[in-house]
C-alpha positions in Angstrom: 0.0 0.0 0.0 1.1 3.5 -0.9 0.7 5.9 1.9 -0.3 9.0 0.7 0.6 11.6 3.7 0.2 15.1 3.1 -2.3 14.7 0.7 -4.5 11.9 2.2 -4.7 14.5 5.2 -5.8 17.3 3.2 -8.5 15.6 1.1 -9.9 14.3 4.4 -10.6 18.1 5.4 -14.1 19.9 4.9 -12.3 23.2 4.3 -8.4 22.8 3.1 -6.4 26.0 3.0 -5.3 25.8 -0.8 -4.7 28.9 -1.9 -1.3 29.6 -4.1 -0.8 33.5 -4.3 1.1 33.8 -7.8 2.1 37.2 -9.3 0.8 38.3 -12.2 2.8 37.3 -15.2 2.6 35.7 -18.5 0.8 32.7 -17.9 -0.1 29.8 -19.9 -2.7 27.3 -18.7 -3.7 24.2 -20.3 -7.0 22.3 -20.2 -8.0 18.8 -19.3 -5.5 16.3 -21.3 -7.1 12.8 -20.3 -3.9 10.6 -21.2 -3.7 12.3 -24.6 0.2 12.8 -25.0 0.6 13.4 -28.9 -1.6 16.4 -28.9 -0.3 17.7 -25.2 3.2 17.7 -27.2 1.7 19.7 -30.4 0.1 22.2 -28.1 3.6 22.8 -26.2 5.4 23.6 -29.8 2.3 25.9 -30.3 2.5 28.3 -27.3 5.2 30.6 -27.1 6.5 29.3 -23.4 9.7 30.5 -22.3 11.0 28.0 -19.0 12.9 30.7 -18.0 10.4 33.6 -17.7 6.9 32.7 -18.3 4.3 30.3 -15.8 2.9 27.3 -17.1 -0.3 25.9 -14.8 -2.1 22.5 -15.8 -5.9 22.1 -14.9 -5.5 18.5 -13.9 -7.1 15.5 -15.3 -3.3 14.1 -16.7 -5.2 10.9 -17.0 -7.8 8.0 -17.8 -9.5 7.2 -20.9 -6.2 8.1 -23.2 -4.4 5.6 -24.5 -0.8 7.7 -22.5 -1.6 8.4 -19.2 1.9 7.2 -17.7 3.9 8.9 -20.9 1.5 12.3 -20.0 3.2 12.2 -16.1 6.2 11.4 -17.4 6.1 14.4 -19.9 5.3 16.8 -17.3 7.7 15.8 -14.7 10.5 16.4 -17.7 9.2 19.8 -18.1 9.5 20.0 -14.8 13.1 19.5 -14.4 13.6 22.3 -17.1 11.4 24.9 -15.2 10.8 26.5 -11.7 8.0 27.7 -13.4 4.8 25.3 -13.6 2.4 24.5 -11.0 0.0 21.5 -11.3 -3.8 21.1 -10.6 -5.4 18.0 -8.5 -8.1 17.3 -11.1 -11.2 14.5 -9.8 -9.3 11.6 -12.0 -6.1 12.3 -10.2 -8.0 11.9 -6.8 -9.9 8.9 -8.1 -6.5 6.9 -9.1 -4.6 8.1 -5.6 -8.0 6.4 -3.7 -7.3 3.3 -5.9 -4.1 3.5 -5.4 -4.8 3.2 -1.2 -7.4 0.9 -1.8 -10.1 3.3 -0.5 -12.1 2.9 -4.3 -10.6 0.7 -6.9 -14.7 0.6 -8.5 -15.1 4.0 -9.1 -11.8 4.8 -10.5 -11.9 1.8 -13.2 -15.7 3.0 -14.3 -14.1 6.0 -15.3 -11.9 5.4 -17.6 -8.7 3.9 -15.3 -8.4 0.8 -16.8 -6.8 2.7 -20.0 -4.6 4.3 -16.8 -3.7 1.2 -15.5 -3.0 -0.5 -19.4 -0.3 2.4 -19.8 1.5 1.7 -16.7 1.4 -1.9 -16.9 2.5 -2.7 -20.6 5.6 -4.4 -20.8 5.4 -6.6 -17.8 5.2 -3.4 -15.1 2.9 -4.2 -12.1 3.1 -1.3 -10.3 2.8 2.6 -10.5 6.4 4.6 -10.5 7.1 6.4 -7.4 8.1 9.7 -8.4 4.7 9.9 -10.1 3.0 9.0 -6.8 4.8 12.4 -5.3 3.6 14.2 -7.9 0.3 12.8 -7.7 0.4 13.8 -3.4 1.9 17.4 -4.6 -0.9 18.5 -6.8 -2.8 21.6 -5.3 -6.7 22.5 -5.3 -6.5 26.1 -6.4 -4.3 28.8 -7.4 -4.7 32.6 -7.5 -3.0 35.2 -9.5 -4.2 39.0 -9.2 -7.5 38.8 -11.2 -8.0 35.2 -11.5 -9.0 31.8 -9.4 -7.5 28.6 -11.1 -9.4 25.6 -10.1 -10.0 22.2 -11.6 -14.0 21.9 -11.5 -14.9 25.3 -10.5 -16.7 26.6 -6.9 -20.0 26.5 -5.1 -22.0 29.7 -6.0 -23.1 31.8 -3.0 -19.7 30.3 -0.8 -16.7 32.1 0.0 -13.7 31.1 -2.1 -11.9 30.1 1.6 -14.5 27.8 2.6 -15.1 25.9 -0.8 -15.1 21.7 -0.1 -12.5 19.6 -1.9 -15.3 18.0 -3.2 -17.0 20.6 -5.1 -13.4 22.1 -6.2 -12.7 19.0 -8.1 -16.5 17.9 -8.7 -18.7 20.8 -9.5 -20.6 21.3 -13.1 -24.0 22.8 -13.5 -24.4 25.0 -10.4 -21.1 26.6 -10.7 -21.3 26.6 -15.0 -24.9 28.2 -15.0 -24.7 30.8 -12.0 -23.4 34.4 -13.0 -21.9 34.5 -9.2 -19.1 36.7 -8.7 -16.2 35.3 -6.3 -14.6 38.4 -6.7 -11.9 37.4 -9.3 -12.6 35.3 -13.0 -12.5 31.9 -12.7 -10.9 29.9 -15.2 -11.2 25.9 -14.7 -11.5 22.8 -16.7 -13.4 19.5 -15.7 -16.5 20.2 -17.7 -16.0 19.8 -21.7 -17.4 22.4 -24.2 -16.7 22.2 -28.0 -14.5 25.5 -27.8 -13.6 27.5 -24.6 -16.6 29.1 -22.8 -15.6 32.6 -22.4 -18.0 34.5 -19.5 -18.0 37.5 -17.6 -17.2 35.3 -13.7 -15.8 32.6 -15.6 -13.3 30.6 -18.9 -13.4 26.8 -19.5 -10.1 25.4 -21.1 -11.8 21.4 -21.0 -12.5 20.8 -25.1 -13.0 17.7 -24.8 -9.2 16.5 -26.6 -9.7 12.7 -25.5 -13.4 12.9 -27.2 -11.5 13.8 -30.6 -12.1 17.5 -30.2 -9.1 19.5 -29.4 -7.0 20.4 -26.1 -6.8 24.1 -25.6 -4.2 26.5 -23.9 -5.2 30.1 -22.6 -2.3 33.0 -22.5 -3.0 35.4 -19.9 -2.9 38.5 -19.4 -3.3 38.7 -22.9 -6.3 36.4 -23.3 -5.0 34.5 -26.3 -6.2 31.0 -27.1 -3.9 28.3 -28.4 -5.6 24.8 -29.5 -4.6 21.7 -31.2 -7.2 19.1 -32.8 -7.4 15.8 -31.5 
């Protein structure tokens, strides 16, 4: 069994303090990539990142239903090693394969879409998950803010305070948080819930287009509000 420490601790909490105050820079931000590493690597030649300057923020949901989940980790943890600069989002698929992983939930983790997860780890004879992506796995955060935005995986609870958002409805939300018009006081921009192209609203911009359903993955530039995309 894989302890998961840190992390087990903090999902166990009603109201986790995960806020990570970034400055505002240039700042790229890439949707939900669902074990889809071919495109994930086209999209990277796309954007204009520079290692050494800019910010690079993941939404979460590395994983599942993808043919690459393992080769996605492994990409990121390589970019990783070239950059101080990127910062990685727990998505609900990520929290779903450390339960499996513990042995709190193997069922709900396989219905959705670990057993392409598990393919990509295990092919070749390999019958268990690497360690270093089991840290990086226990190091993803909930949320992120920069000056005028909240970065979060699903989105938040309408009518709550950004500080006492649930785990769960940071990494589960949909309809209440995509129809509401609620302003938390800053934008919101999250992933989790696919659309065809970005939604773009006053409180709120989804970056989930639905890559591993043969649409496209999509990358947002901000301040400049610039969309980069690549079809599936």
């Amino acid at each position: 069994m894989f302890f998961l420490g840190y992390r087990q601790h903090l999902l166990e909490q009603e109201h986790p303090d995960f806020h990570h105050i970034m400055y505002n820079k240039r700042t790229f931000i890439i949707g939900d990539i669902h074990g889809c590493l071919g495109i994930l690597k086209c999209l990277m030649d796309k954007i204009d990142w520079d290692p050494e300057k800019d910010d690079l923020i993941f939404l979460g949901d590395y994983i599942d239903r993808g043919r690459d989940s393992k080769g996605v980790i492994d990409y990121i943890l390589g970019l990783k090693k070239r950059s101080q600069n990127i910062q990685c989002l727990m998505g609900n698929h990520e929290e779903l394969f450390l339960n499996y992983i513990n042995g709190d939930d193997e069922g709900s983790f396989l219905y959705n879409g670990g057993v392409s997860t598990l393919t990509s780890y295990y092919e070749g004879g390999g019958r268990e998950i690497d360690p270093d992506h089991i840290d990086f796995l226990n190091s993803l955060q909930l949320m992120i803010e920069l000056d005028e935005y909240y970065i979060v995986h699903a989105g938040f609870k309408p009518g709550v305070n950004v500080a006492d958002q649930s785990v769960k409805d940071t990494l589960w939300i949909r309809e209440p948080f995509i129809f509401s018009d609620y302003d938390f006081g800053k934008r919101i921009i999250f992933g989790h819930t696919p659309f065809s192209s970005p939604l773009v609203m006053d409180n709120k911009i989804g970056l989930d287009t639905g890559a591993v359903f043969g649409n496209k993955l999509t990358c947002l530039e901000i301040p400049a509000l610039k969309f980069y995309s690549v079809e599936a």
